[in-house]
C-alpha positions as CSV (number, residue, x, y, z in Angstrom):
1,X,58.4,-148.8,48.2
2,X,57.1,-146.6,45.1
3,X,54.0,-143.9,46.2
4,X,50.8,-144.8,44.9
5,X,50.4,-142.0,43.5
6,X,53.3,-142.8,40.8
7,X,50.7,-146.2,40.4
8,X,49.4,-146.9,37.0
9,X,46.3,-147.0,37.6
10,X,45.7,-149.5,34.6
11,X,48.0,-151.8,35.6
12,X,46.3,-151.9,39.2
13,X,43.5,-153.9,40.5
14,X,41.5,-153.8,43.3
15,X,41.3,-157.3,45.3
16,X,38.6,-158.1,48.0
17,X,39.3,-161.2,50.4
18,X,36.4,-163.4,51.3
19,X,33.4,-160.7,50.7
20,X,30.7,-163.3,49.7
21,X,27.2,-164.2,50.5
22,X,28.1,-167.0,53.3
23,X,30.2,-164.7,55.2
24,X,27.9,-161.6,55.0
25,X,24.4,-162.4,54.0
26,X,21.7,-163.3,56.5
27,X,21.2,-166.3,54.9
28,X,24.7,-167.1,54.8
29,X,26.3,-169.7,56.5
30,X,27.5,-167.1,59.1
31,X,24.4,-165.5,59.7
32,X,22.6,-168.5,60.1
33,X,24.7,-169.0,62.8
34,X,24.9,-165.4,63.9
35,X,28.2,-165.0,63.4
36,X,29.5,-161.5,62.2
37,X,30.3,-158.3,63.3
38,X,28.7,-154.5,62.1
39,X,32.1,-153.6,61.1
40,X,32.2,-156.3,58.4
41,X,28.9,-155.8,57.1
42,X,29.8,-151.9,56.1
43,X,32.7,-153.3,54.1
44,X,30.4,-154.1,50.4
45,X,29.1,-150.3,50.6
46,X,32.1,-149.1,51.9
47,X,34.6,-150.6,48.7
48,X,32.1,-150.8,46.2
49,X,33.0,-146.9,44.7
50,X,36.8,-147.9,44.2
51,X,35.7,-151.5,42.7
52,X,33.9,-149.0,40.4
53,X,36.2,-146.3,39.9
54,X,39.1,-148.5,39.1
55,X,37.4,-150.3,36.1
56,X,36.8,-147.1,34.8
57,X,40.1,-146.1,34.6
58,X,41.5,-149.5,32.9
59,X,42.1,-151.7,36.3
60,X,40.9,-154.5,37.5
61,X,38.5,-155.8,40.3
62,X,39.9,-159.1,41.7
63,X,37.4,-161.0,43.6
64,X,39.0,-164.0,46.0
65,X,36.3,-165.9,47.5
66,X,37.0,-168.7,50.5
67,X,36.3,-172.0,48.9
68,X,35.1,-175.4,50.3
69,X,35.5,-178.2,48.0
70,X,32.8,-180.5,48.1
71,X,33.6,-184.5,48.4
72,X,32.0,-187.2,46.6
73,X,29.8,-187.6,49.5
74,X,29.3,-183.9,48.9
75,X,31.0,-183.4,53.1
76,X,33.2,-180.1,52.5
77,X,37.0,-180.6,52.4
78,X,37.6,-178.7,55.7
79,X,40.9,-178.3,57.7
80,X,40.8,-179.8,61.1
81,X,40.9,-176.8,63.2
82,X,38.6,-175.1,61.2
83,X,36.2,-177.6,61.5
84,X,37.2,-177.1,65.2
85,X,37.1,-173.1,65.3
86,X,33.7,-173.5,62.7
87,X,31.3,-176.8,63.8
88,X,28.6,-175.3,61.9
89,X,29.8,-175.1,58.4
90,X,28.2,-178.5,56.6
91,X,27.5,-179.3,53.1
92,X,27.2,-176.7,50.7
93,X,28.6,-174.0,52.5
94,X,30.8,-172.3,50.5
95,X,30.9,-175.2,47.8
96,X,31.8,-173.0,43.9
97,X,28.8,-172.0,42.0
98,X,26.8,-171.9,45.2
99,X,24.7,-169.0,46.7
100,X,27.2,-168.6,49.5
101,X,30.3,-168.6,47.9
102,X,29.1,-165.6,45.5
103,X,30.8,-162.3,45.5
104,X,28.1,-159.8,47.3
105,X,25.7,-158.2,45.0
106,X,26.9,-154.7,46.4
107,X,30.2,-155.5,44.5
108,X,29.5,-157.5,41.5
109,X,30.7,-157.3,38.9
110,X,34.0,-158.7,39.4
111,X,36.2,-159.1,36.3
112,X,38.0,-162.2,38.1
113,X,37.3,-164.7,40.9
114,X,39.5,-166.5,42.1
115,X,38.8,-169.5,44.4
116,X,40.9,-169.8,47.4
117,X,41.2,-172.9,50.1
118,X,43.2,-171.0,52.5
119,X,43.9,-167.8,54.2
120,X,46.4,-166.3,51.6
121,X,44.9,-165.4,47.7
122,X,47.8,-166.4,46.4
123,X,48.3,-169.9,47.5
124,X,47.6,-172.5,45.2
125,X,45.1,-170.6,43.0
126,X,45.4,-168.1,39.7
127,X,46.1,-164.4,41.3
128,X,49.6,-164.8,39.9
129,X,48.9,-165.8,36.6
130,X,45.9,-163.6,36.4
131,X,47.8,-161.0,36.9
132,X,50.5,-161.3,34.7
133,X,48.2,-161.8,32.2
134,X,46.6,-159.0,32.2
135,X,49.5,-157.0,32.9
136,X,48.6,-155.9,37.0
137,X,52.1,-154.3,38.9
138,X,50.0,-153.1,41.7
139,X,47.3,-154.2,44.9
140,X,44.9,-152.4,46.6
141,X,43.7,-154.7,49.5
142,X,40.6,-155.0,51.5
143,X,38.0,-157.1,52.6
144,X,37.5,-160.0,55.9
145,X,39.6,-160.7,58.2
146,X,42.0,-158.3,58.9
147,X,44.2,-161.1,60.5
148,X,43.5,-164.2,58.5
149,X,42.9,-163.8,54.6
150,X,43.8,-160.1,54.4
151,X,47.3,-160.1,56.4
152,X,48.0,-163.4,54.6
153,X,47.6,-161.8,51.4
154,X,49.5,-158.7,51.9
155,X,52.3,-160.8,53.7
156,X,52.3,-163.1,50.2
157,X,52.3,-159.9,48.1
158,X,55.3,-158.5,49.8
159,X,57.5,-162.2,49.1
160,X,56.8,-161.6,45.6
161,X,57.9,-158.4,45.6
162,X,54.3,-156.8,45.0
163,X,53.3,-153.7,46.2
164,X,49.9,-153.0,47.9
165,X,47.8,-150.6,49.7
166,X,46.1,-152.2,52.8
167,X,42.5,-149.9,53.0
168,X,42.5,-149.4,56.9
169,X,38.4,-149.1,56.8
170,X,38.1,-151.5,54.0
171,X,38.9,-154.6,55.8
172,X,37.6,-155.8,59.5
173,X,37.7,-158.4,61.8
174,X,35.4,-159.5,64.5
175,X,37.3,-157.5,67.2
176,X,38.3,-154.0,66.9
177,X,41.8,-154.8,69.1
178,X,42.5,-157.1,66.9
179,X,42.3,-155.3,63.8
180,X,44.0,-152.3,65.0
181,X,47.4,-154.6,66.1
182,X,47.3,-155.9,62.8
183,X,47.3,-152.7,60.7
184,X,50.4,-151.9,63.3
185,X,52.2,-155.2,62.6
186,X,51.5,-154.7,58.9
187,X,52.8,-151.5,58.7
188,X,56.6,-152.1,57.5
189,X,55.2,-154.4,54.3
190,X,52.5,-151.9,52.7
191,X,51.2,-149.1,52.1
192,X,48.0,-147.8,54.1
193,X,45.3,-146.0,52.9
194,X,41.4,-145.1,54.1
195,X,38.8,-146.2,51.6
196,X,38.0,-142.3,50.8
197,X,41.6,-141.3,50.5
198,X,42.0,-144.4,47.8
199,X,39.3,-143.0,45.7
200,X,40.2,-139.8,45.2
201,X,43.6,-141.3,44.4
202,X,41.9,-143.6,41.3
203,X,40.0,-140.8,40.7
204,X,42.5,-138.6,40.3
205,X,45.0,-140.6,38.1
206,X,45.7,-139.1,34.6
């Protein structure tokens, strides 16, 4: 794997996993149902300088936001065992164009969203052609969970022969343990950075 600090920062972007209103604002559909964790809520203020300080410098700020697509009858297309793990999600709840499935204020703007239906940002949605497009070699990763949407994405990345940065303190899950195995297991497949040492590192690109 190249250092990234040999990145061009241009042809890097910044992508968040899942950092929307229904997972983090109190009247989301997880905190309606008290669901969440302190150490997800510091992620917006947390990444919101790189989301920043890469757009200045000619990256990119990926947004991918958990979708539920809505029926006809409106009912959310949910998996089974999320349905299982989740009973509380119901109509609306992170339905496109909605309140809850809205990028954070903290971190708008976004110069892409990209709706996602499962775990990984890459499966069956536009990151990949997105990025081609506009001509993005490089990730830096953060966001919610550490173990479901972010470890999915990082383990996609690295298939495609993508590298990434995983920011250690930029992503969280609702148990510490949990959180620190994964950055273990994730280890041998990216890079790993704190939030503050990845700033400095846009920052300080020519």
């Amino acid at each position: 794997m190249s250092k990234p600090g040999k990145w061009d920062i241009a042809r890097t972007a910044l992508l968040t996993i899942d950092l929307q209103n229904d997972f983090i604002h109190p009247d989301g559909a997880y905190g309606r149902a008290g669901q969440g964790a302190d150490s997800i809520l510091a992620l917006p203020d947390r990444i919101a300088p790189l989301a920043r300080a890469i757009q200045a410098k000619g990256g990119r700020y990926f947004s991918a936001q958990f979708t539920l697509v809505p029926d006809k009858d409106g009912e959310p297309l949910i998996a089974p065992h999320l349905k299982e793990l989740r009973p509380f999600l119901g109509k609306g709840d992170f339905a496109p164009g909605s309140f809850g499935h809205t990028l954070v204020d903290t971190l708008q703007p976004a110069d892409f969203v990209i709706e996602k239906v499962v775990y990984s940002a890459f499966y069956q949605t536009r990151l990949e052609y997105l990025m081609r497009a506009v001509g993005i070699d490089h990730l830096i990763v953060g966001g919610i969970v550490t173990n479901g949407g972010v470890a999915s994405t990082l383990r996609d990345a690295h298939l495609r022969n993508i590298e990434t940065v995983m920011l250690t303190d930029g992503c969280a899950a609702f148990k510490q343990d949990v959180h620190d195995a994964t950055l273990l297991s994730l280890g041998t497949i990216t890079h790993q950075m704190t939030c503050a040492e990845a700033l400095a590192l846009i920052k300080g690109a020519s």
